[in-house]
N, C-alpha and C positions, 0 to 999 in steps of 0.2 A: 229528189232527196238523196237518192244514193250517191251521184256524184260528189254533192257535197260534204257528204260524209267522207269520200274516199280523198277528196281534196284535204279535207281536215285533218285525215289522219297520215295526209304524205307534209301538209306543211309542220304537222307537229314531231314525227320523225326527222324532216329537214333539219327542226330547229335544235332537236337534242342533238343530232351529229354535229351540227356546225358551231352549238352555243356550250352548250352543258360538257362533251365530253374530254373537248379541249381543255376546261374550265377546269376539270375533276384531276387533269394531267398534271393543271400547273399547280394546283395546291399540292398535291403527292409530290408532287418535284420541291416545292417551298418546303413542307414536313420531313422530309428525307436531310434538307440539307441542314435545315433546323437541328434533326436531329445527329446528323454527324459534326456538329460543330467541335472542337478541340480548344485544348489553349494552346496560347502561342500561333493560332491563324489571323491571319488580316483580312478584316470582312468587310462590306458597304453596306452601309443601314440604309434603309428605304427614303430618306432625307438627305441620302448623298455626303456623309460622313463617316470619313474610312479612317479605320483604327484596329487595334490586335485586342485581340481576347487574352487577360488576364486571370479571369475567374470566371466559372458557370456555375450558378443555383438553377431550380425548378424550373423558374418562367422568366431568372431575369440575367445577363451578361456584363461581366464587369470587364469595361471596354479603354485601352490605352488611347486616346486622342494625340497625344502629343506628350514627350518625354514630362512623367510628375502629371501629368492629368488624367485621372478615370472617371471614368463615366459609368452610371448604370441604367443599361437598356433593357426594353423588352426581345425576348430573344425572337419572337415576331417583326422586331421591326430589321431583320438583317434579311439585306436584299440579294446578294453574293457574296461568295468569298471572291475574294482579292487573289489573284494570281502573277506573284513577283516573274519580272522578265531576269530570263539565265543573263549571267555577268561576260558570257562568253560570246564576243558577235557572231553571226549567223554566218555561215562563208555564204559568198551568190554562186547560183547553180550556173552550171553554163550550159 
């Protein structure tokens, strides 16, 4: 009986290290970013549709698609922000 107790409570430790604690990382990291969102950033919504923030209410992103097209998302559904590459080529190291 004992053993399987001690089995029990090493698989159930296992599973919070390797399932849950990860898990608790990435939504802190989604809410963080949620929450630093700005206008005037280019973000990807979670359906792979990337556009600049125009307006922020409460819960919801008024989003530019395309020159004259806004959109309004939920500010959950933004998956990244967009990070524009510099205008300046990169010299190669040698």
């Amino acid at each position: 009986m004992v053993p399987f107790f001690v089995m029990l409570v090493a698989m159930v430790a296992v599973f919070f290290v390797l399932i849950v604690r990860p898990q608790r990382r990435q939504v802190a990291a989604h809410q963080a970013l949620i929450g630093s969102l700005t206008v005037g950033e280019e973000i990807m919504t979670t359906s792979g549709l990337f556009g600049t923030i125009r307006g922020i209410k409460d819960e919801t992103l008024d989003v530019e698609i395309a020159t004259g097209v806004t959109v309004k998302i939920a500010r959950r559904a933004v998956a990244r922000r967009v990070t524009e590459p510099t205008d300046e080529p990169s010299e190669p190291s040698e």
